[in-house]
TORZADO-987490 format. One line per field, with one value per residue: residue number from 1; x, y, z of N, C-alpha, C, O, CB in turn. Coordinates in steps of 0.05 Angstrom, whole numbers, plus 5000, padded with zeros to 4 digits. Glycine has a CB too. Layout:
N
i: [NUM  ...]
nu: [X  ...]
nv: [Y  ...]
nw: [Z  ...]
cau: [X  ...]
cav: [Y  ...]
caw: [Z  ...]
cu: [X  ...]
cv: [Y  ...]
cw: [Z  ...]
ou: [X  ...]
ov: [Y  ...]
ow: [Z  ...]
cbu: [X  ...]
cbv: [Y  ...]
cbw: [Z  ...]
This chain:
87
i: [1  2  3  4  5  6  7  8  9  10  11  12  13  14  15  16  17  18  19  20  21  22  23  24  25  26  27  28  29  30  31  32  33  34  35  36  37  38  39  40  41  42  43  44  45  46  47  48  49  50  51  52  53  54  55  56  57  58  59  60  61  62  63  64  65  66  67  68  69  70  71  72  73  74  75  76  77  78  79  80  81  82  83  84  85  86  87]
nu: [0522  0549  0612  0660  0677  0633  0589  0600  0616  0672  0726  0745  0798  0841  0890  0948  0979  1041  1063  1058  1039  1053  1008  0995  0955  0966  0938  0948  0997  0989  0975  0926  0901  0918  0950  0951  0961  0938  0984  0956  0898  0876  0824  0800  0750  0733  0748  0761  0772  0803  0786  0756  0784  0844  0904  0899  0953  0987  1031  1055  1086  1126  1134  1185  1218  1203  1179  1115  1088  1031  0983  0929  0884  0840  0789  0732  0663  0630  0587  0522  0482  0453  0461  0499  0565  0575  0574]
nv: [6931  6984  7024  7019  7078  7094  7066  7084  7070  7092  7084  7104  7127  7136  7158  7187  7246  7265  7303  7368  7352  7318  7278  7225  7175  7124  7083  7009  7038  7087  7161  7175  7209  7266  7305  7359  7349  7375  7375  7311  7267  7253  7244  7211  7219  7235  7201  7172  7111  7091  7039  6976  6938  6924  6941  6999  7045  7082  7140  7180  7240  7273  7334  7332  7306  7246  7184  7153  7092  7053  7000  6994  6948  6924  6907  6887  6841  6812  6773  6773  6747  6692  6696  6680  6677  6651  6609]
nw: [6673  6708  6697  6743  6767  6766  6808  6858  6899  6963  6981  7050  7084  7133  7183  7222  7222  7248  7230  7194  7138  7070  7034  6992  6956  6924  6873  6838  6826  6798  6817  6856  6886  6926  6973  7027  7094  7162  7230  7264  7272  7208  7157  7097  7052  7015  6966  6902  6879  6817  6805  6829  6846  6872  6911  6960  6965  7011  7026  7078  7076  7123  7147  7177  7149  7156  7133  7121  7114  7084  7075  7042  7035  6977  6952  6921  6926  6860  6869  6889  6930  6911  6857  6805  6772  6735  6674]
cau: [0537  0563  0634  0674  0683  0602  0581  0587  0642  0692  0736  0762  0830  0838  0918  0950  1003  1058  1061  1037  1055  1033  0988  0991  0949  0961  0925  0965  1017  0980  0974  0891  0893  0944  0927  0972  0942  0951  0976  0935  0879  0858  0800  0794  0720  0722  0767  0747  0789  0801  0783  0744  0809  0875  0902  0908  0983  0988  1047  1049  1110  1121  1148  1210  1227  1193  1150  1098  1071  1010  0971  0901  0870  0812  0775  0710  0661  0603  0576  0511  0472  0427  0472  0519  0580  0577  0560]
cav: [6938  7010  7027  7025  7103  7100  7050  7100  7051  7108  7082  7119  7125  7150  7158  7209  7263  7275  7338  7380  7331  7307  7247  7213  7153  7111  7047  7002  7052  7106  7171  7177  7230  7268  7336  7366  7347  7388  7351  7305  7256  7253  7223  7221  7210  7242  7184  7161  7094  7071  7012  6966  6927  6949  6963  7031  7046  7109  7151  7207  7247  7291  7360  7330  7280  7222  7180  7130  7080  7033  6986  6989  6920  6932  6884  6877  6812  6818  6763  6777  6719  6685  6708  6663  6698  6615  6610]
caw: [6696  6716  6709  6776  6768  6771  6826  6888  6924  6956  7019  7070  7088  7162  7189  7232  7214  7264  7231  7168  7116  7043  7031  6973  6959  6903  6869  6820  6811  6795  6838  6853  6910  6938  6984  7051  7115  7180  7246  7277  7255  7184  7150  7076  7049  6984  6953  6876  6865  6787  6805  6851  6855  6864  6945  6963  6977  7030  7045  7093  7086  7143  7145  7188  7132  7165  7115  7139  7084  7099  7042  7044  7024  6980  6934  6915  6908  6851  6873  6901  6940  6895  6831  6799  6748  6716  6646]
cu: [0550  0588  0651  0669  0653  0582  0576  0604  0665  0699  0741  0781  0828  0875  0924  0978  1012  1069  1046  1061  1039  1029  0984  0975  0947  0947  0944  0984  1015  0964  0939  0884  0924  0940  0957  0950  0959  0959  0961  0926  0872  0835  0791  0768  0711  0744  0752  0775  0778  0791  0771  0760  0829  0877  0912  0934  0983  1009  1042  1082  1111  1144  1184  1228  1220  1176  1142  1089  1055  1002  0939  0880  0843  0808  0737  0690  0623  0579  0549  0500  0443  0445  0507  0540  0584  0566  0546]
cv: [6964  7010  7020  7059  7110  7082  7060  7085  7074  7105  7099  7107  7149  7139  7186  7221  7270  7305  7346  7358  7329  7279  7246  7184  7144  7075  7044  7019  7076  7134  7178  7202  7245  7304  7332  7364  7360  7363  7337  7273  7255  7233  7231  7212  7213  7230  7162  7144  7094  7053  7004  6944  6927  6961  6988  7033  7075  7118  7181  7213  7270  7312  7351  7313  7251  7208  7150  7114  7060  7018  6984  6967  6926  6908  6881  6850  6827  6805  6771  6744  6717  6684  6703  6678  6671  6623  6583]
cw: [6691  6709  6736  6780  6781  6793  6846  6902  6936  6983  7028  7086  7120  7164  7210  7235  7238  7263  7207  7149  7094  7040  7008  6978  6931  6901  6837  6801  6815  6822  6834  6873  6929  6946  7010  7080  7141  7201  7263  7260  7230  7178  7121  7062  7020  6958  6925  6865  6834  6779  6822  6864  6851  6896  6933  6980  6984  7037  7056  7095  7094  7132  7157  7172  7140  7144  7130  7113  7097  7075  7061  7026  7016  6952  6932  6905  6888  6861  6886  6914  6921  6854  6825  6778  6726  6700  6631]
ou: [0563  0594  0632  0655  0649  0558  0556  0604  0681  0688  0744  0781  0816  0884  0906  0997  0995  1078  1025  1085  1016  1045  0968  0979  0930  0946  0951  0987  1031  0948  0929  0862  0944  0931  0974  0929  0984  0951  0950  0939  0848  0830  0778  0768  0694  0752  0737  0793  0755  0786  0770  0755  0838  0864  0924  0937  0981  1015  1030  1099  1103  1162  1204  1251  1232  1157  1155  1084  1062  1015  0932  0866  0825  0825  0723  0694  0604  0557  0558  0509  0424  0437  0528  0528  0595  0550  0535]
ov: [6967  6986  7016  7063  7125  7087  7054  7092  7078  7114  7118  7086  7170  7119  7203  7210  7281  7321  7334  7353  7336  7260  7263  7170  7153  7055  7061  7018  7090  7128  7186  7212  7235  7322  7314  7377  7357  7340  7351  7260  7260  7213  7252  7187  7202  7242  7143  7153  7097  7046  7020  6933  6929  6979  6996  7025  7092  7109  7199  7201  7289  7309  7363  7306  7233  7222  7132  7126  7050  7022  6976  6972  6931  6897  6870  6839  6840  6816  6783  6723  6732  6672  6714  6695  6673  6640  6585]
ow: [6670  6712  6752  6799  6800  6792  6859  6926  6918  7003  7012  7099  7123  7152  7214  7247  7253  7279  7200  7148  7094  7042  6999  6998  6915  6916  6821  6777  6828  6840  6813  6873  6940  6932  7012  7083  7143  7198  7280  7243  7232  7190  7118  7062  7006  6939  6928  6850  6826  6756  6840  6885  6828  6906  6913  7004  6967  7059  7045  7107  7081  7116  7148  7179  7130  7137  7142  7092  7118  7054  7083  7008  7032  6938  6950  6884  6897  6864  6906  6907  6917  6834  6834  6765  6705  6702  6609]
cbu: [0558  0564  0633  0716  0693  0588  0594  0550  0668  0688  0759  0748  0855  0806  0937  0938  0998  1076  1092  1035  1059  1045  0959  1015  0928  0987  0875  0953  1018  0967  0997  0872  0870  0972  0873  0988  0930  0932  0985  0914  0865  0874  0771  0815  0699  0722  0780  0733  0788  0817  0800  0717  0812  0866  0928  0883  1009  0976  1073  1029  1128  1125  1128  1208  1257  1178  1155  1067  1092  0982  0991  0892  0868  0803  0788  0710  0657  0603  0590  0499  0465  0395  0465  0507  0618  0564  0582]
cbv: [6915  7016  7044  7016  7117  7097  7034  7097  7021  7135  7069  7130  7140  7133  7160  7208  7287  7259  7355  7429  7300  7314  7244  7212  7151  7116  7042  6989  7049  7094  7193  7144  7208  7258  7328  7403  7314  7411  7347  7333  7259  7251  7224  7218  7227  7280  7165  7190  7065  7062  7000  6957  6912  6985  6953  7051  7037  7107  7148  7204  7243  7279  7386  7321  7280  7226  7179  7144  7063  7048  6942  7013  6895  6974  6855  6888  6769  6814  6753  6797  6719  6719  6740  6636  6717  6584  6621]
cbw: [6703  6745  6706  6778  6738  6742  6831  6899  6902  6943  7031  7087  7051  7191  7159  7254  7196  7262  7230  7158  7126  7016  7046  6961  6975  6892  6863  6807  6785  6776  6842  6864  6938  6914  7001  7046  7120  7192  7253  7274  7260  7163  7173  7062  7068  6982  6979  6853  6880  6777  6803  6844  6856  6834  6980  6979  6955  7054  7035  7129  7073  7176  7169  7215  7130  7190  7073  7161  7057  7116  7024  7040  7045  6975  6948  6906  6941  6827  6878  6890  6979  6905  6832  6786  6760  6724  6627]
């Protein structure tokens, strides 16, 4: 089995800035992405979790001092159909 880092799994995080703000997104703690988005729509695509489990915790904090926080529920199952993890 692959790493996580090496699997190719990479969500997207979509939100929308009330103004020019910074976006951080962290997983268990740790900061994994963090960039200035104009206002508007965003859509982040080029996101490389640590992990294949672990939510993604989002704040947007705006230029006016506003901050937004969201959790992004992510989990992975290995399971495939047909393919037991029993020993």
């Amino acid at each position: 089995m692959y790493p996580d880092s090496q699997q190719g799994f990479a969500p997207t995080v979509r939100g929308i800035a009330r103004t020019a703000a910074q976006l951080t997104i962290r997983q268990n703690g740790f900061i994994i992405y963090q960039s200035y988005v104009s206002p508007g729509a965003f859509e982040i695509t080029d996101l490389h979790p640590t992990s294949s489990n672990g939510d993604l915790d989002v704040t947007i904090d705006e230029r006016d001092g506003r901050i937004t926080q969201f959790r992004i529920q992510q989990c992975r199952f290995y399971n495939a159909k047909g393919v037991s993890n029993l020993t």
